[in-house]
C-alpha positions in Angstrom: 0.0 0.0 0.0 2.7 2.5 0.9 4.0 2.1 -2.5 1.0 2.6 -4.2 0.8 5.5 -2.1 4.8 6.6 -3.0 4.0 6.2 -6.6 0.5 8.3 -6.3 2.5 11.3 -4.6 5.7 11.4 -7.5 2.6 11.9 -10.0 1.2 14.3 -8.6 4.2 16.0 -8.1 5.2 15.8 -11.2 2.2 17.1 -13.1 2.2 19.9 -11.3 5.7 20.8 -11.9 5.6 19.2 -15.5 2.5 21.7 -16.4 4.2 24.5 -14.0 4.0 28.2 -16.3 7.0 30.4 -14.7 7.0 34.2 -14.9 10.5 36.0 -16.1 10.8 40.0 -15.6 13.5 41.1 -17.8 15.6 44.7 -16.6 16.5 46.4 -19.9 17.1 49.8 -21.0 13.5 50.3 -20.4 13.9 49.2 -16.5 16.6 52.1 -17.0 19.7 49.7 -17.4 22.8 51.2 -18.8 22.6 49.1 -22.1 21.3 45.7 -22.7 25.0 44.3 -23.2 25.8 42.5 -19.9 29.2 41.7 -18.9 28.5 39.9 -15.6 26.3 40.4 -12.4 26.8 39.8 -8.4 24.5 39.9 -5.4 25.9 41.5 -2.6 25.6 40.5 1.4 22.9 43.5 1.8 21.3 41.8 -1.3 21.6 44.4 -3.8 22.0 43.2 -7.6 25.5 44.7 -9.4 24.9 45.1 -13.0 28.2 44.6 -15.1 27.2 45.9 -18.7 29.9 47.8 -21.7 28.1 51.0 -20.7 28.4 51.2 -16.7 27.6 49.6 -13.0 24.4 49.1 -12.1 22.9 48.7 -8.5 19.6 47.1 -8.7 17.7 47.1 -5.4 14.6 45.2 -6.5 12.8 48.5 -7.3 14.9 50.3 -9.5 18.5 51.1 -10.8 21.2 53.7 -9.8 23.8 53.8 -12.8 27.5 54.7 -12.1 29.8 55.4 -15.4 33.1 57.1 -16.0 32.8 61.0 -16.3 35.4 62.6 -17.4 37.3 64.7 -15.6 35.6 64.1 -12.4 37.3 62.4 -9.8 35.9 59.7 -7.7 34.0 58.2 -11.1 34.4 54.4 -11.8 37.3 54.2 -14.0 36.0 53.1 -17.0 32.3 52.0 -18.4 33.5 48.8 -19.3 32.7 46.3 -16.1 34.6 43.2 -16.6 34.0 41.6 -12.8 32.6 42.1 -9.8 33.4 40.9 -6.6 32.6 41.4 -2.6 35.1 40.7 -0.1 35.0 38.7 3.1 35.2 42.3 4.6 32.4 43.7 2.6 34.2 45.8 0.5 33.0 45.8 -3.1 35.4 45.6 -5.8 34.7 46.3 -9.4 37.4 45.3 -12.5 37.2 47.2 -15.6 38.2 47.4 -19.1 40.6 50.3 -17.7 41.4 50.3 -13.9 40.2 48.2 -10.5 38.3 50.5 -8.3 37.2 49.7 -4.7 33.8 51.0 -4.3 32.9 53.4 -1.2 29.2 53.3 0.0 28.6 56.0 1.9 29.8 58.4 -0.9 29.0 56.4 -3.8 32.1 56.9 -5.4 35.3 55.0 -6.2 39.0 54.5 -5.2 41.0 53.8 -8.4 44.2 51.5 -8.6 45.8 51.7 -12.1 49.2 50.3 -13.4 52.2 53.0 -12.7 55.2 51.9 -14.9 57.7 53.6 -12.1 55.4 51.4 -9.0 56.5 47.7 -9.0 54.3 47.4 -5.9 51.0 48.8 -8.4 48.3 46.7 -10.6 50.7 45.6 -13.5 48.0 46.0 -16.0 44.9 48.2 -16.4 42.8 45.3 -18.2 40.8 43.0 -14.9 40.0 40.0 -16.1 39.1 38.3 -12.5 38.9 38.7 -8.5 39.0 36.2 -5.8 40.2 35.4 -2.4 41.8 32.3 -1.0 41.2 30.6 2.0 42.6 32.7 4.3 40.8 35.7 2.9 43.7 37.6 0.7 41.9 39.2 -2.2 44.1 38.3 -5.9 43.2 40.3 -8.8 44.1 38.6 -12.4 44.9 41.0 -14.8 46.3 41.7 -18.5 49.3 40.3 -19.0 49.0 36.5 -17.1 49.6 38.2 -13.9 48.3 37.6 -10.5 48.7 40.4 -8.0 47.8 40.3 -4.6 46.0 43.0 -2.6 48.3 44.2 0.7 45.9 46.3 2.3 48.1 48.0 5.2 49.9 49.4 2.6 47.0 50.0 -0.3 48.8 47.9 -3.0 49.6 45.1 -4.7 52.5 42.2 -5.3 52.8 40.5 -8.5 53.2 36.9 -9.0 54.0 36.5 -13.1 52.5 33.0 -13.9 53.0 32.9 -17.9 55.1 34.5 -20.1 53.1 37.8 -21.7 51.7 37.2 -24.9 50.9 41.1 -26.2 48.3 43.0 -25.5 45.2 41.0 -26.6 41.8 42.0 -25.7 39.7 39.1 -23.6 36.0 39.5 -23.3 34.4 39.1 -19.6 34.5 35.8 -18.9 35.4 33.7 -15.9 38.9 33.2 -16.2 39.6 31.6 -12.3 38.5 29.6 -10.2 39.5 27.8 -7.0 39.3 24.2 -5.8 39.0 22.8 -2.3 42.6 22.3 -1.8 43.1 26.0 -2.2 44.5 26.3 -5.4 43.9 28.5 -8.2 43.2 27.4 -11.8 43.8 29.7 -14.6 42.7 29.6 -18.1 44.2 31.8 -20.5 44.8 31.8 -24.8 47.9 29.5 -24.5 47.4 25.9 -24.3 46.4 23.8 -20.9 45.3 25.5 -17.5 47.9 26.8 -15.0 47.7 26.0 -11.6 48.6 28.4 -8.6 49.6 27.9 -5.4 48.9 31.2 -3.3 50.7 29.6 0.2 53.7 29.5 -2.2 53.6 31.5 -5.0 54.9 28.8 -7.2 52.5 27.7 -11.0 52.6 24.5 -12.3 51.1 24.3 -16.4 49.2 21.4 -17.0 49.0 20.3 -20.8 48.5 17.6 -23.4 49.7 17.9 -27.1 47.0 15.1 -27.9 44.7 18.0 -27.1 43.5 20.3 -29.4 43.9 23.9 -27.7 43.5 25.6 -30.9 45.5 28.4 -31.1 44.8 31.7 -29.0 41.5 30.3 -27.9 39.9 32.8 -25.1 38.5 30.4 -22.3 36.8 30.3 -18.9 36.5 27.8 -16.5 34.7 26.1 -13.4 35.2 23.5 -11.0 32.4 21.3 -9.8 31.9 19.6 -5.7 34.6 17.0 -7.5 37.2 19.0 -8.2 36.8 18.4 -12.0 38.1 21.2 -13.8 35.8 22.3 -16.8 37.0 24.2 -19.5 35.0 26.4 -21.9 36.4 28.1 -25.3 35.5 30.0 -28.0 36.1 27.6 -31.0 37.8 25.1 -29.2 34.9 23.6 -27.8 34.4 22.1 -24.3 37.0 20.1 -22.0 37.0 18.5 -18.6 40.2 18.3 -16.8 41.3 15.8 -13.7 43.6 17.3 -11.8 44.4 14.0 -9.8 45.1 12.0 -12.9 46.4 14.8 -15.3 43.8 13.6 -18.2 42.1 16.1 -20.4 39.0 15.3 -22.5 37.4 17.4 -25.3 34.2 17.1 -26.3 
């Protein structure tokens, strides 16, 4: 009887999901978004919606937008228009990368503190291009930028030590995509247009490139990446397709 029962329940269930009609809103221009063109989003710990779009930052509070763009000439703007990433920090501090400059955003002025690259500072952001922020596990904040560089944030002394993890390969132009991503071991995992995925160790500094010549890479294939509750390593390109990576037995498949 109790399966009978079981079995009765898991239909019903289904049909009601299986005939279920769900509702979308959409935020466009017309919901005054900077520009449909979306670069990436994030959802604060006050639960605000950050808007990543070509044309500006957008702070949606589940009513309506505020907009924040470069102005020239006036200090305190967001560096550029251009939002690559967005990121919050175990502290709460809200960082936003751009196309030209990492800026730290300040809530209670709604403005922005700027880091950009400064050829004669070794200790600034070696490239204005963001392509990624995280932390590790003891809560340093790393900011992957132009140029297959980490650098990590020193806040006592407002900037930043570089950790060079591939040789540079010109200045190419990366759209936003998710470029890094970290394990549960602790280590980083880059992708980048060279071949294979780079592994970081932040505890020691040191990269270690993982490839496979039986692998088509393609050549100066932008990818991103994620890694699952398994530690599997998956690998998205444009044109190269889609490839899984296991990090404990080195093997790369392509699909």
């Amino acid at each position: 009887m109790r399966i009978y029962t079981l079995i009765l329940i898991l239909l019903f269930i289904i049909n009601i999901f299986g005939n279920a009609q769900y509702k979308f809103e959409y935020l466009t221009t017309d919901n005054d978004l900077s520009t449909n063109r979306v670069n990436c989003f994030y959802r604060d710990s006050k639960g605000y919606l950050w808007i990543g779009t070509e044309s500006g930052l957008n702070k949606y509070d589940g009513y309506q937008i505020k907009v924040y763009q470069n102005i020239e000439k006036q200090p305190r703007t967001i560096s550029n228009s251009n939002i690559e990433c967005i990121y919050e920090d175990l502290e709460k501090n809200l960082w936003c990368g751009t196309y030209d400059g990492l800026n730290l955003y300040n809530p209670a002025t709604e403005s922005f503190k700027i880091f950009r690259n400064d050829s004669a500072d070794n200790f600034s952001i070696n490239n204005n291009h963001i392509n990624g922020i995280i932390e590790d596990n003891k809560g340093t904040l790393w900011v992957l930028a132009g140029g297959n560089c980490l650098n990590k944030w020193v806040p006592k002394s407002q900037n930043f030590i570089r950790f060079q993890f591939q040789n540079y390969q010109g200045n190419v132009y990366i759209p936003s995509i998710k470029m890094i991503a970290i394990d549960s071991k602790g280590y980083f995992w880059i992708v980048t247009i060279n071949r294979g995925i780079t592994r970081f160790d932040p505890e020691t500094g040191k990269t270690k490139i993982y490839d496979d010549p039986s692998v088509d890479f393609g050549s100066n294939f932008v990818k991103c990446v994620c890694i699952d509750k398994n530690d599997i390593i998956w690998i998205g390109s444009i044109g190269g397709g889609f490839y899984s990576f296991d990090a404990e037995t080195g093997k790369f498949d392509q699909y």
